[in-house]
C-alpha distance (Angstrom), angle and dihedral (degrees) to the residues before:
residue distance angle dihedral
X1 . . .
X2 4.01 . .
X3 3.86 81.0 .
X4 3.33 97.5 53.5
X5 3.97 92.8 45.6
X6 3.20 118.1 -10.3
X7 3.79 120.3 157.3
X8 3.92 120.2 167.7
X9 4.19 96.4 -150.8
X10 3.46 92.8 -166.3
X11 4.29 95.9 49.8
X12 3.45 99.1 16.4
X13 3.71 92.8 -124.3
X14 3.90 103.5 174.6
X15 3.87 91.2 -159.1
X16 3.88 89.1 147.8
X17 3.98 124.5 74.7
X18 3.39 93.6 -139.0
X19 4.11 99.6 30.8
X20 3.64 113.0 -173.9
X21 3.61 96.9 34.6
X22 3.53 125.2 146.2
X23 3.52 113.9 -119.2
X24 3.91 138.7 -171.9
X25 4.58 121.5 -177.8
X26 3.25 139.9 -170.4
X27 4.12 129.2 -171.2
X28 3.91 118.9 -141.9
X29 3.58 94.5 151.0
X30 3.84 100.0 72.5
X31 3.59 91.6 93.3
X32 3.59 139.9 75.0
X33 4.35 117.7 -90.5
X34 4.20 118.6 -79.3
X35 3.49 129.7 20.1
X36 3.23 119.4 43.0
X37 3.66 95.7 4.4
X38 3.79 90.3 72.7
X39 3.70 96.0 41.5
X40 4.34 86.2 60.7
X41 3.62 93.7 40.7
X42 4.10 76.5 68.5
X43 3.82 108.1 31.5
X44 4.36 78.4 55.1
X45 3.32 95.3 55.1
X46 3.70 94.8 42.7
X47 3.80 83.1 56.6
X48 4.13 102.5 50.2
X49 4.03 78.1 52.0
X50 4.38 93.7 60.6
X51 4.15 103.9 -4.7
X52 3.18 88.6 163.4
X53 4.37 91.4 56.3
X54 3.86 84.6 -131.7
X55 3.55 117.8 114.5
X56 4.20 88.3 -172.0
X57 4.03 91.2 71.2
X58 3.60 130.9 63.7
X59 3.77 106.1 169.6
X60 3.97 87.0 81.2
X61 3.22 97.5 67.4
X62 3.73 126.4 94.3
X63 4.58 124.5 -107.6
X64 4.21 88.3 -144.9
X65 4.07 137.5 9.6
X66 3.76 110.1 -152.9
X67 3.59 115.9 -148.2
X68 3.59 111.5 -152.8
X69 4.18 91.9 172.7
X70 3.80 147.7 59.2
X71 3.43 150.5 154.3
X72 3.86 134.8 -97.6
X73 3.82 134.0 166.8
X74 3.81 91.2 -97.9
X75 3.51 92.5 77.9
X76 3.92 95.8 37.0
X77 4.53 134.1 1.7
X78 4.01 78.8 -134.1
X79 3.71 96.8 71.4
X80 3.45 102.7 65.2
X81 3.69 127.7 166.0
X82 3.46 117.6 -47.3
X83 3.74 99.9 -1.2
X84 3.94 115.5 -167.2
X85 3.78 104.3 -160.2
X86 3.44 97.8 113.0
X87 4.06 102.7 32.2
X88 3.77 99.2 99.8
X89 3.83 84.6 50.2
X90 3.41 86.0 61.2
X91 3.72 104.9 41.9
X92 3.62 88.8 52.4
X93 3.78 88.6 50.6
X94 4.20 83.2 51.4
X95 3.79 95.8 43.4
X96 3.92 86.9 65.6
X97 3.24 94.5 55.6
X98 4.26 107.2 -92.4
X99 3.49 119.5 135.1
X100 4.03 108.2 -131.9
X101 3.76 113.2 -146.0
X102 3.87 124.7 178.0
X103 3.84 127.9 -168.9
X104 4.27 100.7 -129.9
X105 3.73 90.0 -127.4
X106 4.33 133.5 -106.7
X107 3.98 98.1 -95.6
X108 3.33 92.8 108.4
X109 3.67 162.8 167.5
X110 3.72 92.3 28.9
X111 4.15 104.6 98.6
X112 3.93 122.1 -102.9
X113 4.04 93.7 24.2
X114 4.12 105.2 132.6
X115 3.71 113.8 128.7
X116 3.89 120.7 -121.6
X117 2.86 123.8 -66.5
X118 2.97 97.2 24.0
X119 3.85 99.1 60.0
X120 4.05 85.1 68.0
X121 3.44 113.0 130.5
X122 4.10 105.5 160.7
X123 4.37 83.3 131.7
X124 3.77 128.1 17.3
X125 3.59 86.2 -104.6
X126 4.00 111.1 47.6
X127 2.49 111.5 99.6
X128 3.31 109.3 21.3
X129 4.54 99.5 -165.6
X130 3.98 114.3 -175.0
X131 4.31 116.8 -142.1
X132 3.26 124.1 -157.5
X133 4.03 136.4 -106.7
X134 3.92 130.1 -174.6
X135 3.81 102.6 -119.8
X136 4.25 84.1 155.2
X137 4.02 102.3 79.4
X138 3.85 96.5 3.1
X139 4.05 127.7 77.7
X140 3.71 119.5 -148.6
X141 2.99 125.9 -10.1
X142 3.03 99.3 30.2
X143 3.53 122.4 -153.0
X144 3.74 130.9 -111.9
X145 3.38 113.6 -105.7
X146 4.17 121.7 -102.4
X147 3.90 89.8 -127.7
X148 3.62 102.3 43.8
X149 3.60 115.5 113.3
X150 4.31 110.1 -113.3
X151 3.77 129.6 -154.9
X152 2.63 156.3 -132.6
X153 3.99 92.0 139.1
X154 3.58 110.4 -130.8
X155 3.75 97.2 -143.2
X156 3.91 108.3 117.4
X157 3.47 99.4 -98.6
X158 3.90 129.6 137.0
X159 3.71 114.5 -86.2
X160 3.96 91.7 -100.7
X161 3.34 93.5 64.1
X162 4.23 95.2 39.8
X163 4.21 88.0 91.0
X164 3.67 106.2 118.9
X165 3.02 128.3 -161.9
X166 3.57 103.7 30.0
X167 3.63 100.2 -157.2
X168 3.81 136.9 -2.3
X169 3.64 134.9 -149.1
X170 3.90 144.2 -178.4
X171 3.92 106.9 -49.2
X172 3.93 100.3 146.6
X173 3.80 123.0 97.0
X174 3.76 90.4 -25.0
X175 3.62 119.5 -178.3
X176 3.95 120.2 -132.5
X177 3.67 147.2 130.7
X178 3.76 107.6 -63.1
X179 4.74 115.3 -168.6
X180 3.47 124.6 -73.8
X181 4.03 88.9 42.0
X182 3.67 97.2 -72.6
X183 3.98 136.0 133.7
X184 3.79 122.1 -122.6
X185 3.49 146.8 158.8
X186 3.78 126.4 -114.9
X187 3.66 146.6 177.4
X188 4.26 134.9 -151.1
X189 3.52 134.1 74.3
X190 3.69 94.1 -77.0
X191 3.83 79.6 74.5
X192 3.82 96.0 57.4
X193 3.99 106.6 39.7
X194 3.57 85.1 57.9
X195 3.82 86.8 64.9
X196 3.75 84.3 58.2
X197 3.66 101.0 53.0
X198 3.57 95.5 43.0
X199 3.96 85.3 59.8
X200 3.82 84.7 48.0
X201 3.95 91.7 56.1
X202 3.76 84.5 42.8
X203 4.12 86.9 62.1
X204 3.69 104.2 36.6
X205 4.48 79.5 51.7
X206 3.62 87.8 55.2
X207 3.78 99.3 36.9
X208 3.99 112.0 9.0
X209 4.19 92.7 -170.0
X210 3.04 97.7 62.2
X211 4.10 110.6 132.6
X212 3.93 117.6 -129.0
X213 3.42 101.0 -112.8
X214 4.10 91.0 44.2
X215 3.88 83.0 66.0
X216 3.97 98.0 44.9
X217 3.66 86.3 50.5
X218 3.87 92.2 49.5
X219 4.24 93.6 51.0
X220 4.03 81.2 57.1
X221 3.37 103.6 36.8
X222 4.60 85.8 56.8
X223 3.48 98.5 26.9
X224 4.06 105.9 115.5
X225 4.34 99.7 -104.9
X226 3.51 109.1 -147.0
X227 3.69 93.9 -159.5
X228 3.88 145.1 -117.2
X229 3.97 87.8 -63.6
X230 3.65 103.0 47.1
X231 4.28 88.7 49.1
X232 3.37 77.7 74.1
X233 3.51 106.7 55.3
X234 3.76 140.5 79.8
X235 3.77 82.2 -121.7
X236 4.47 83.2 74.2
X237 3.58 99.0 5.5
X238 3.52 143.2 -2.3
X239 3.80 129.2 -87.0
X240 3.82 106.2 -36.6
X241 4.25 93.4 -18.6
X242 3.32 122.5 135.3
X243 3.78 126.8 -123.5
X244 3.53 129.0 158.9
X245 3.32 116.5 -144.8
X246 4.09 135.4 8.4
X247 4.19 102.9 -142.8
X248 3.49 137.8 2.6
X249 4.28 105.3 -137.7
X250 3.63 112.2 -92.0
X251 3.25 120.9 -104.8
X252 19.23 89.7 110.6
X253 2.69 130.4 -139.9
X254 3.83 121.9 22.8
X255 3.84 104.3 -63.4
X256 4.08 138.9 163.1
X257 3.32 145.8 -151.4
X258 3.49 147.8 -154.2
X259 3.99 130.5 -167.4
């Protein structure tokens, strides 16, 4: 969250993107795998679509979710590649008008290791997942990190659409608020997608009408490309996997934001 919007009042330490933000959470994950763990992962995204349970206000709900969790086959055979229970959850969550970000997950280097759901790739823009670079104790570029997840997805999807992750951010080292109204330093792709949903709470405050998929396309369309070559490198990727770009600009737990 700090990196999201973290302001210290007292300092001034702007160790969020978007600092000042409003924000609103809610924790699913605390739980062990099936049952009622994939009945919350709904109800809370049926709640970050109308928090407020009035469908006459809109100011209530949140610019971006960040989705600092997901679900692979280590943790159960059920969750399979490219699992779909909770996709209509999300494009509902999308339809009013909340950008969806996931972090791709910290199994990596080995190829085609993002987490569902963030390994869906039924557009080129959902789901948008967020890798990780170390832009702590490297200059640029900086290099993907060992333990962020790579692409390509394995959903069965036409090679176009195989890139995963889309984008990747700081997720090395970074410094943010940590409980009890400390500062720390931490390390995962839950550290670097919230660089990319503080720059979508950064947009929304600077234009608040501006559609979901206007956004996505944005983050691409200014994210530093590294090129056909370096897709194929362990510089991006790792051995022949594909990943599109190495940082977004700089600017856990399921968590939102408003501007």
């Amino acid at each position: 969250m700090g990196t999201m919007t973290g302001l210290g009042a007292a300092t001034e330490d702007t160790v969020g993107v978007a600092w000042g933000a409003q924000w609103i959470a809610t924790n699913a994950i605390g739980q062990s795998v099936q049952g009622d763990f994939e009945a919350d992962i709904i109800t809370c995204f049926e709640w970050f679509t109308e928090p407020d349970g009035d469908p006459g206000t809109i100011d209530d709900v949140p610019d971006v979710v960040q989705n600092s969790w997901g679900v692979h086959e280590g943790l159960d055979s059920v969750y399979v590649d490219c699992f779909d229970l909770w996709w209509n959850a999300i494009d509902n969550c999308e339809a009013a008008g909340v950008v969806v970000i996931f972090s791709a997950g910290n199994e990596g280097p080995e190829p085609g290791t993002l987490r569902s759901p963030a390994d869906r790739a039924t557009t080129p823009l959902n789901i948008l997942s967020v890798g990780a670079v170390d832009a702590t104790n490297y200059s640029w570029p900086y290099p993907i990190e060992g333990f962020s997840s790579r692409g390509p997805t394995l959903c069965p999807v036409d090679p176009p659409l195989q890139i995963k992750p889309e984008v990747a951010a700081p997720g090395d080292s970074v410094y943010s608020c940590t409980p009890n109204e400390h500062y720390g330093n931490n390390s995962g792709t839950s550290m670097a997608g919230p660089h990319v949903s503080g720059v979508v709470a950064l947009m929304r405050s600077v234009n608040p009408d501006m559609d979901v998929d206007t956004i996505k396309q944005i983050l691409l369309d200014t994210a530093r490309d590294e090129g056909a070559e370096e897709r194929t490198t362990t510089t991006v990727g790792d051995s022949s996997t594909p990943t599109r770009r190495s940082c977004v600009v700089w600017a856990g737990d399921t968590a939102a934001s408003r501007a």
